[in-house]
Z-matrix of the N, CA and C atoms (Angstrom, degrees):
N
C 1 1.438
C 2 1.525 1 109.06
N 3 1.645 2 118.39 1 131.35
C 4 1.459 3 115.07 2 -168.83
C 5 1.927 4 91.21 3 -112.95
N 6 1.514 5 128.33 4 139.45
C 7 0.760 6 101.38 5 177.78
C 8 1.900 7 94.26 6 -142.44
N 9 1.155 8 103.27 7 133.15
C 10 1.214 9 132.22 8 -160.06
C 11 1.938 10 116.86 9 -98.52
N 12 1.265 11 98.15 10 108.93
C 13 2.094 12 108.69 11 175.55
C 14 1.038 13 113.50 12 -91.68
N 15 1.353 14 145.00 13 115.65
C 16 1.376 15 122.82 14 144.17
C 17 1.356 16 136.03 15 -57.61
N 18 0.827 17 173.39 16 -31.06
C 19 1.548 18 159.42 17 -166.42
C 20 2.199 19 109.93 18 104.58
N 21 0.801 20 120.45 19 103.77
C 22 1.794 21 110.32 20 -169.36
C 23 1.840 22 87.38 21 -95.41
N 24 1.233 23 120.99 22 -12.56
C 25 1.589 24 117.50 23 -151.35
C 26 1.258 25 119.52 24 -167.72
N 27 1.136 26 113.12 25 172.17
C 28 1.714 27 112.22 26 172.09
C 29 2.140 28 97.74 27 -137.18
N 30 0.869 29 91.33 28 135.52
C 31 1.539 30 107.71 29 169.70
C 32 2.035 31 121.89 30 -86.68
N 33 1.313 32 95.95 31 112.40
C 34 1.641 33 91.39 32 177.34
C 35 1.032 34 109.97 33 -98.29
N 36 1.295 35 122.78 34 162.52
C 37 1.391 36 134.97 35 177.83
C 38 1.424 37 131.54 36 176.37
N 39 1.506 38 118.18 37 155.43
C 40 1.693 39 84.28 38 -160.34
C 41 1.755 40 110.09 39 -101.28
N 42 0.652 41 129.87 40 56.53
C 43 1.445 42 145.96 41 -156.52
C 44 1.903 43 88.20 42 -135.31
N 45 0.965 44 125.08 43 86.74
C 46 1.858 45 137.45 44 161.08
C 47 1.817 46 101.00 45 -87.46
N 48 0.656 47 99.49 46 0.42
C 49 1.837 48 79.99 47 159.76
C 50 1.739 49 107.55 48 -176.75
N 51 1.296 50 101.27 49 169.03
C 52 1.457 51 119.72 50 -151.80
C 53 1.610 52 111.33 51 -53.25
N 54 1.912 53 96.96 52 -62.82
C 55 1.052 54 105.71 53 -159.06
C 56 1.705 55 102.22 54 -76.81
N 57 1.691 56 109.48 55 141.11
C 58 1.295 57 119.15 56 169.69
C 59 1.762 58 120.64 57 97.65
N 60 1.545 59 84.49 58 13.11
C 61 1.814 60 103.38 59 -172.05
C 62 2.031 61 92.65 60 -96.87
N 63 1.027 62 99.58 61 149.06
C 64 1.426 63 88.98 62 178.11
C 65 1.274 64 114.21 63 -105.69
N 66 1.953 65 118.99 64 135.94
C 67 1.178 66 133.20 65 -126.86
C 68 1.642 67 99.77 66 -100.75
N 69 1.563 68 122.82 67 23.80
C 70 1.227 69 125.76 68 164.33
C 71 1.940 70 111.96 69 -150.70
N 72 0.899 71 143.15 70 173.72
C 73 1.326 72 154.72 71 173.43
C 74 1.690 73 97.56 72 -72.29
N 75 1.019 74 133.90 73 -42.70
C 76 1.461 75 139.43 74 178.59
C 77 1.497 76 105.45 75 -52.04
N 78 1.533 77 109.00 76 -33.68
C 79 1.239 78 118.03 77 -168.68
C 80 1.241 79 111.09 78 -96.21
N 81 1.584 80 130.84 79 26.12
C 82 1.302 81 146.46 80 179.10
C 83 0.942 82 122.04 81 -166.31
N 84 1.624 83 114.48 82 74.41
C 85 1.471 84 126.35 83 -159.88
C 86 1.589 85 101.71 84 -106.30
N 87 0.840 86 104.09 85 111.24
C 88 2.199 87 126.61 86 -164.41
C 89 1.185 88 113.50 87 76.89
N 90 1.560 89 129.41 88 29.04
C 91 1.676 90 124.71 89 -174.45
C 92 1.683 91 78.51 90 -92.43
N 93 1.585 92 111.22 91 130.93
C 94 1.065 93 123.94 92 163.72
C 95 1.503 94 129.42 93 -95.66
N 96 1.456 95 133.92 94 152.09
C 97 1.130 96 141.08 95 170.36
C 98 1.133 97 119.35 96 -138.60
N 99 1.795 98 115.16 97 -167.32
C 100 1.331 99 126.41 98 158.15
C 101 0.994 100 125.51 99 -164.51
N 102 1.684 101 114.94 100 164.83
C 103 1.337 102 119.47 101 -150.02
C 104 1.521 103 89.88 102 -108.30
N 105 1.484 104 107.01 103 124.66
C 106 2.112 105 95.65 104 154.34
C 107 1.316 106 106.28 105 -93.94
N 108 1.576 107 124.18 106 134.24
C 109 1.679 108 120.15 107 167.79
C 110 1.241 109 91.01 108 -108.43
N 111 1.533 110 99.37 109 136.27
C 112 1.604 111 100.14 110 -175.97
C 113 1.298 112 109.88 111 -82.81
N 114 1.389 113 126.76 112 178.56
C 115 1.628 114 120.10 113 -143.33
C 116 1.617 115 109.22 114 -97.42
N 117 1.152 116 97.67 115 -13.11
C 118 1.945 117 100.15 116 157.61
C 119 1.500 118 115.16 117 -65.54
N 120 1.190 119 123.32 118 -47.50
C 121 1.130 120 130.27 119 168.37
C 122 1.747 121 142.12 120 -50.36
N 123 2.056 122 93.10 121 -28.71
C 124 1.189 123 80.57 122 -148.95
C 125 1.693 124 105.66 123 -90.56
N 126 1.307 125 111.75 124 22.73
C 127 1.739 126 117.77 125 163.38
C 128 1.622 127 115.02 126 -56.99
N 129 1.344 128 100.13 127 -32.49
C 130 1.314 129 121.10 128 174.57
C 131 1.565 130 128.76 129 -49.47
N 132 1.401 131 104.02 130 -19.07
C 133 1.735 132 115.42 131 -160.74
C 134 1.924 133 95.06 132 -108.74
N 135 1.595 134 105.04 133 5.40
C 136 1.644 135 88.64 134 179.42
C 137 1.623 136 110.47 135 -74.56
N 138 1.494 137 106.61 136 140.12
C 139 1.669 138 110.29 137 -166.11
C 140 1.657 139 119.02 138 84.66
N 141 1.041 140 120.26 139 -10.02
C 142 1.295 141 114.63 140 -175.22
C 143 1.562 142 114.84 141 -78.63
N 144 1.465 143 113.25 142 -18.79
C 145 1.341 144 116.00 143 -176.90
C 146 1.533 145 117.15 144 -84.97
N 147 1.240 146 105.56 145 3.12
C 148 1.487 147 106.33 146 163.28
C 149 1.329 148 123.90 147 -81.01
N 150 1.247 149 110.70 148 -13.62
C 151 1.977 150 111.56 149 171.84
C 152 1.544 151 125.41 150 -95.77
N 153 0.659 152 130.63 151 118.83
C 154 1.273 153 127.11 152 171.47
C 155 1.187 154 139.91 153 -51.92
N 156 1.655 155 118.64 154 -26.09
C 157 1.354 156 115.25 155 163.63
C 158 1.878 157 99.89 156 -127.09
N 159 0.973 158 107.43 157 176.71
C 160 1.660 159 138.19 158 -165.41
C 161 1.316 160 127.17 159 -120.61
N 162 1.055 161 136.72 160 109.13
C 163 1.517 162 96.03 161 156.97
C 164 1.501 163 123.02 162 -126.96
N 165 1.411 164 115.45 163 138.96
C 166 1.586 165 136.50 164 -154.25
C 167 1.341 166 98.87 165 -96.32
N 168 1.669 167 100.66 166 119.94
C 169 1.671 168 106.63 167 166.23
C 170 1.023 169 95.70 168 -107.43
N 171 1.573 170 128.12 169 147.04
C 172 1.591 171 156.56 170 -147.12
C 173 1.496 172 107.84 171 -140.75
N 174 1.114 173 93.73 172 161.51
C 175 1.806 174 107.15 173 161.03
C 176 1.287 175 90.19 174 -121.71
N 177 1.734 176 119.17 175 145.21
C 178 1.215 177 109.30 176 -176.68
C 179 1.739 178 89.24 177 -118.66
N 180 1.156 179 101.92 178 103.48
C 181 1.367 180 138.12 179 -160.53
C 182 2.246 181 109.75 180 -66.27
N 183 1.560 182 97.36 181 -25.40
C 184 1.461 183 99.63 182 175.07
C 185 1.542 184 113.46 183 -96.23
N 186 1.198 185 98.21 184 -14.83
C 187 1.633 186 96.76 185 -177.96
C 188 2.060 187 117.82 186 -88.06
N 189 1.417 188 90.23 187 140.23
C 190 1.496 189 94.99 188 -129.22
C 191 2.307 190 76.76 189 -120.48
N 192 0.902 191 130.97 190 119.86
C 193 1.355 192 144.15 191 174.92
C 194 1.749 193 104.09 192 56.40
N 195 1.136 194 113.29 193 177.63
C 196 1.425 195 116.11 194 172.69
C 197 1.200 196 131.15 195 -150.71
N 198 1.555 197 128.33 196 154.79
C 199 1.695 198 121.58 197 -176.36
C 200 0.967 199 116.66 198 -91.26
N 201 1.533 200 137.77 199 167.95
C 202 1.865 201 114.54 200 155.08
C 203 1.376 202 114.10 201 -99.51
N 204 1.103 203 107.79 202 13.36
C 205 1.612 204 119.37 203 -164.71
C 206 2.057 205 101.05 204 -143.00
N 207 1.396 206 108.19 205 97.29
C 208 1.342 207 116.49 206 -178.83
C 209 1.271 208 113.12 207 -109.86
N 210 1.596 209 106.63 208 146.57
C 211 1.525 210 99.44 209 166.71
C 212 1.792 211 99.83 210 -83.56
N 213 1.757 212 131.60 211 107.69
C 214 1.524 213 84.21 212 158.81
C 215 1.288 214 152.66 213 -91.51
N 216 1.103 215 116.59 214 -128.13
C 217 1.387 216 113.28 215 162.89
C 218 1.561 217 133.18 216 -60.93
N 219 1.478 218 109.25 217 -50.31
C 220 0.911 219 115.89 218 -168.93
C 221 2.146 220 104.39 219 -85.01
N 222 0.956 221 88.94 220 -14.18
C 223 1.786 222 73.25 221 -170.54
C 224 1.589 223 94.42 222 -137.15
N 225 1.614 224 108.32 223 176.06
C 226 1.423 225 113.04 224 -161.45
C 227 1.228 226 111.10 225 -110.55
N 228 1.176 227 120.35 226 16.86
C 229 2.061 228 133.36 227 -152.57
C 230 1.315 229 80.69 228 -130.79
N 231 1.792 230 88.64 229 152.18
C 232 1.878 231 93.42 230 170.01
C 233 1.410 232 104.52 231 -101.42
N 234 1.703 233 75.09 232 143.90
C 235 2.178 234 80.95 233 -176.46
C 236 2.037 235 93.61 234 -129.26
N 237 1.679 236 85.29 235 171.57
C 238 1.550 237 85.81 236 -167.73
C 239 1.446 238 94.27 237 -88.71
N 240 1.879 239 86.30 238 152.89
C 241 1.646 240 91.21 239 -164.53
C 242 1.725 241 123.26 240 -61.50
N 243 1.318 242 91.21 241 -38.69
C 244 1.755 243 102.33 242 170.75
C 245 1.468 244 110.29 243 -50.15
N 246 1.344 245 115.28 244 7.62
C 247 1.928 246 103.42 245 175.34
C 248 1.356 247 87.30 246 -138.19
N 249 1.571 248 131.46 247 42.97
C 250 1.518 249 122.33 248 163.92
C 251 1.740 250 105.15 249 -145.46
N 252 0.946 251 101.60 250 164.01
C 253 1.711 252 93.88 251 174.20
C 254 1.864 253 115.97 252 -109.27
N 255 1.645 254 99.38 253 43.56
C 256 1.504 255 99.33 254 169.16
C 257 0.976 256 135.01 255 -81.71
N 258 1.365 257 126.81 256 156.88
C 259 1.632 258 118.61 257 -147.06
C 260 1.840 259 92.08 258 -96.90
N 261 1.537 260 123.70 259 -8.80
C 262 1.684 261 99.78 260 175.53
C 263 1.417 262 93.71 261 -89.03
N 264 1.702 263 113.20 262 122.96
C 265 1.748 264 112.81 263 -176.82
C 266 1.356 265 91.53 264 -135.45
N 267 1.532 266 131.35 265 177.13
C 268 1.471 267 130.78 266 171.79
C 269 1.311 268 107.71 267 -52.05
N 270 1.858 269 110.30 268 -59.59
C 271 1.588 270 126.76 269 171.92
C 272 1.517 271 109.38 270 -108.21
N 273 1.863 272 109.90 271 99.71
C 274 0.955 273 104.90 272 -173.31
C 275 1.694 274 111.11 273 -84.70
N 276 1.570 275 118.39 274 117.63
C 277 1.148 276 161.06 275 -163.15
C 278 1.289 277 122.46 276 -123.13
N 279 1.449 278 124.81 277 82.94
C 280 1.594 279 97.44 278 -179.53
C 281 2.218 280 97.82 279 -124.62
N 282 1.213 281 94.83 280 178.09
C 283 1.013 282 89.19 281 -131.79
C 284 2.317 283 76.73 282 -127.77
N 285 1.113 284 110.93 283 159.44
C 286 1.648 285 110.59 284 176.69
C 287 1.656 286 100.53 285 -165.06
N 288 1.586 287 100.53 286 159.55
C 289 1.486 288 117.33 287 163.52
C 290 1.047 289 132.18 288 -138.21
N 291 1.316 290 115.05 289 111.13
C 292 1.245 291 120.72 290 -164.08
C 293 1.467 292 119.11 291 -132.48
N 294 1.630 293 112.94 292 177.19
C 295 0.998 294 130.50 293 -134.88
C 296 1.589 295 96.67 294 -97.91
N 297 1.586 296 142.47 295 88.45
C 298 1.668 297 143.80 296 173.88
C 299 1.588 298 106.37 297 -77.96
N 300 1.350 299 89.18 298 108.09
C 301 1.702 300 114.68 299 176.21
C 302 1.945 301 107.43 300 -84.43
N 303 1.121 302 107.29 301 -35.05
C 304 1.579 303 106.57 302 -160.01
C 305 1.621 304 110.11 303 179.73
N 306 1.226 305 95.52 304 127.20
C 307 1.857 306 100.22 305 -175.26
C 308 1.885 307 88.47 306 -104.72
N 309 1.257 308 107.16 307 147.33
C 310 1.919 309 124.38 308 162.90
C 311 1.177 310 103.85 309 -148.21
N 312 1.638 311 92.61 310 106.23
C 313 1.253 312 115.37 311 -173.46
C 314 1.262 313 129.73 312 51.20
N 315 1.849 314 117.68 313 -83.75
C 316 1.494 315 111.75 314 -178.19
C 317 2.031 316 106.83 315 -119.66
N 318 1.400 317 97.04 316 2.21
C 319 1.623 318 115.47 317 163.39
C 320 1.257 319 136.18 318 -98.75
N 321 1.397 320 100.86 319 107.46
C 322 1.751 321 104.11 320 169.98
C 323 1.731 322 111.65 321 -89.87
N 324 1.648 323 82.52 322 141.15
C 325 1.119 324 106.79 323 -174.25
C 326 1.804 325 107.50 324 -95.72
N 327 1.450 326 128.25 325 131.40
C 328 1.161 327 116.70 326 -173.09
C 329 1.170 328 107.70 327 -134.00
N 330 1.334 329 106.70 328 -169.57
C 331 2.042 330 120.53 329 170.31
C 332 1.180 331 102.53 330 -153.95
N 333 1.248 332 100.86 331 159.44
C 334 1.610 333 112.70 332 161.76
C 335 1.758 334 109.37 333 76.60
N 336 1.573 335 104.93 334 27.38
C 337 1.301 336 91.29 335 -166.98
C 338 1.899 337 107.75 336 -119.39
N 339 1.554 338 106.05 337 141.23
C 340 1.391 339 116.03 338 -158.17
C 341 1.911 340 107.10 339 -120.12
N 342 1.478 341 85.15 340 60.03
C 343 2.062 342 84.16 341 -169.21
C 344 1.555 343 97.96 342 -141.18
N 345 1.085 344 89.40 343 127.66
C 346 2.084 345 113.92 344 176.88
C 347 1.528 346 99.57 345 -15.98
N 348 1.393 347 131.04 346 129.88
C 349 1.432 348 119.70 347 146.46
C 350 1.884 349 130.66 348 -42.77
N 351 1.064 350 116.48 349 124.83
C 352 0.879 351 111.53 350 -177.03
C 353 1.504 352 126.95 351 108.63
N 354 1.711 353 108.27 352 -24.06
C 355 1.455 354 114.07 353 159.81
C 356 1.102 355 139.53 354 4.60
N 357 1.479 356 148.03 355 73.29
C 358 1.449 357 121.20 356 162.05
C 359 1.703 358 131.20 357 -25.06
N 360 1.297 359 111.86 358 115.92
C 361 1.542 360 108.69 359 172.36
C 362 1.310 361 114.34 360 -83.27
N 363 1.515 362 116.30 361 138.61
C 364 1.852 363 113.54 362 -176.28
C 365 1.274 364 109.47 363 -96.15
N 366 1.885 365 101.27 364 -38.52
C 367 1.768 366 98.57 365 -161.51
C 368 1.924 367 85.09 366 -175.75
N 369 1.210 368 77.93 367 134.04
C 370 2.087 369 84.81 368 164.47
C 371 1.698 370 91.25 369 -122.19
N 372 1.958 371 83.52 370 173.63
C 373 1.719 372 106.31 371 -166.43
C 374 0.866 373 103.13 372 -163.72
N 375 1.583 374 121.16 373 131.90
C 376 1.703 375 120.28 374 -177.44
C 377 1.394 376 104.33 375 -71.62
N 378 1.318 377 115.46 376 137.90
C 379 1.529 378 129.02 377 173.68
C 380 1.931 379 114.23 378 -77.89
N 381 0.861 380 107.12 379 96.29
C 382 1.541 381 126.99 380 -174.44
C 383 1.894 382 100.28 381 -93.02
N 384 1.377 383 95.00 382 90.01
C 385 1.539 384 101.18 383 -176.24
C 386 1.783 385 117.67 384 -42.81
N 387 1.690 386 104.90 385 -55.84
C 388 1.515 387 117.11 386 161.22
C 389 1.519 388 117.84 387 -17.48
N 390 1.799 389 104.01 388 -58.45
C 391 1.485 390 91.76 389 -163.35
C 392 1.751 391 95.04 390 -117.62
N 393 1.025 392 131.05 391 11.53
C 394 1.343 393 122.84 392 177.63
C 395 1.473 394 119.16 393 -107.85
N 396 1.765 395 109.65 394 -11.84
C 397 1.587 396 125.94 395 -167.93
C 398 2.068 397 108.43 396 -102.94
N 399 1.672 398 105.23 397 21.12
C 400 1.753 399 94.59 398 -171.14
C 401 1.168 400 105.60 399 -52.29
N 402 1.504 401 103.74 400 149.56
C 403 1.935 402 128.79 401 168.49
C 404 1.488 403 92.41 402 -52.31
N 405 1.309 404 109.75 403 119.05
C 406 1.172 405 108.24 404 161.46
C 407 1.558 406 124.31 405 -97.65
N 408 1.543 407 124.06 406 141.87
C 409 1.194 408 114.26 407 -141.55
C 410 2.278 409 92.75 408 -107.28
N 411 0.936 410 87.22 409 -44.06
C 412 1.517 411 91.90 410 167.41
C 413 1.597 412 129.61 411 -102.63
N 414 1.123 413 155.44 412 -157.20
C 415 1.363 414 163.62 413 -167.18
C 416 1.623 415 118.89 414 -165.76
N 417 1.549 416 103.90 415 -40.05
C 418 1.464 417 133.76 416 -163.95
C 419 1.830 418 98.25 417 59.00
N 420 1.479 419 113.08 418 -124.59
C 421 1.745 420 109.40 419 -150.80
C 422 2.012 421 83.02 420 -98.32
N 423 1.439 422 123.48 421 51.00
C 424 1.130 423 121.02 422 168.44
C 425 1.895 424 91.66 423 -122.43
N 426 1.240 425 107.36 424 -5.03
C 427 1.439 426 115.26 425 -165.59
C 428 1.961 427 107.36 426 -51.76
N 429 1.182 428 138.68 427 88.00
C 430 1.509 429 144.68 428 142.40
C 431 1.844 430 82.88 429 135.50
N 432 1.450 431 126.29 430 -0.09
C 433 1.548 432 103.27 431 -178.43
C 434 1.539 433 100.53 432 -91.60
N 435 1.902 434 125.03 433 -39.44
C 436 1.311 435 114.70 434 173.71
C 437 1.636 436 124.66 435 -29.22
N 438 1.081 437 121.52 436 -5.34
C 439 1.721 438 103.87 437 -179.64
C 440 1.807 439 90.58 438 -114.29
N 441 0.949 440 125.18 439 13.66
C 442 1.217 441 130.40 440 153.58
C 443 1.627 442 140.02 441 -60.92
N 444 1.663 443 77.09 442 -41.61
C 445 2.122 444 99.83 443 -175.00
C 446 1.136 445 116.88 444 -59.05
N 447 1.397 446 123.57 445 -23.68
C 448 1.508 447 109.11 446 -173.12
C 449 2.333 448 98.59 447 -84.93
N 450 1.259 449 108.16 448 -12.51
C 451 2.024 450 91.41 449 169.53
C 452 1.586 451 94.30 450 -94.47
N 453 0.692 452 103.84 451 39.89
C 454 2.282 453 83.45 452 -174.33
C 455 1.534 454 102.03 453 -110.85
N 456 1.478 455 151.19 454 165.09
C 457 1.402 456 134.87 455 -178.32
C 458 1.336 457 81.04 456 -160.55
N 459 1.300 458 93.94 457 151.33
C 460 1.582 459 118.22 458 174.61
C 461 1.393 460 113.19 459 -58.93
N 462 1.603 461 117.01 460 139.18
C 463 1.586 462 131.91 461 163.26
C 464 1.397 463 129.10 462 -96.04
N 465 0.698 464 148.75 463 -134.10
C 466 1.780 465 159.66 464 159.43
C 467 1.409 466 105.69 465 -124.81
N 468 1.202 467 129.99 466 27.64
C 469 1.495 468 132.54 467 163.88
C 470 1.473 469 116.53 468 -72.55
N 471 1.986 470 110.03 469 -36.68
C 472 1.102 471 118.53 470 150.14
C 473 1.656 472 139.36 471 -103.10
């Protein structure tokens, strides 16, 4: 099965290379950007300016093959990738939520956002705290480092 994305956008931001970008949205609290939706698309954005946050699924466009076994960021042991959010994945996909200040016309205006300049955009989605924020009951080996992620910044590991 071949399965095929188009692109709705490109993501700006001022972060031009990997290492030293910080490896969650927590970790870019007022770093501003923007979204171009290209102009087929941008019928698509009626109503969206009523929410305040977003969240942007990506192709993460620099990451180049993948392991199943990563060291990530946060810890020094290899863990399987499906329980980390590293960008070498089978389908590298990563995914953010952030903060929509102001749409013009076919540009969103954002914050809080921690993704390569230049990004392919796949698909945005209004962030509905209710159903996107569940109590989470476990962590697994992220257990007391998650309030960590927003000081941590990317290395050349990936």
């Amino acid at each position: 099965m071949v399965i095929n994305y188009t692109p709705i956008g490109i993501i700006k931001t001022p972060f031009k290379k990997k290492e030293g970008m910080p490896i969650q949205p927590t970790g870019a609290p007022g770093v501003k950007g923007e979204i171009e939706i290209y102009d087929e698309f941008k019928d698509g954005l009626k109503d969206l300016d009523g929410f305040s946050h977003i969240i942007l699924i990506y192709h993460l466009h620099q990451s180049v093959g993948f392991q199943l076994n990563v060291k990530p960021f946060m810890d020094d042991q290899l863990r399987g990738v499906f329980s980390t959010r590293a960008p070498k994945r089978p389908n590298p996909i990563g995914l953010s939520v952030v903060k929509l200040t102001k749409i013009e016309n076919n540009i969103l205006h954002i914050e809080n956002i921690d993704v390569l300049d230049g990004t392919p955009l796949i698909d945005i989605k209004p962030f509905i705290p209710d159903v996107d924020s569940p109590k989470a009951d476990r962590l697994g080996w992220l257990d007391g480092k998650s309030n960590k992620m927003g000081d941590k910044l990317s290395d050349n590991r990936f």
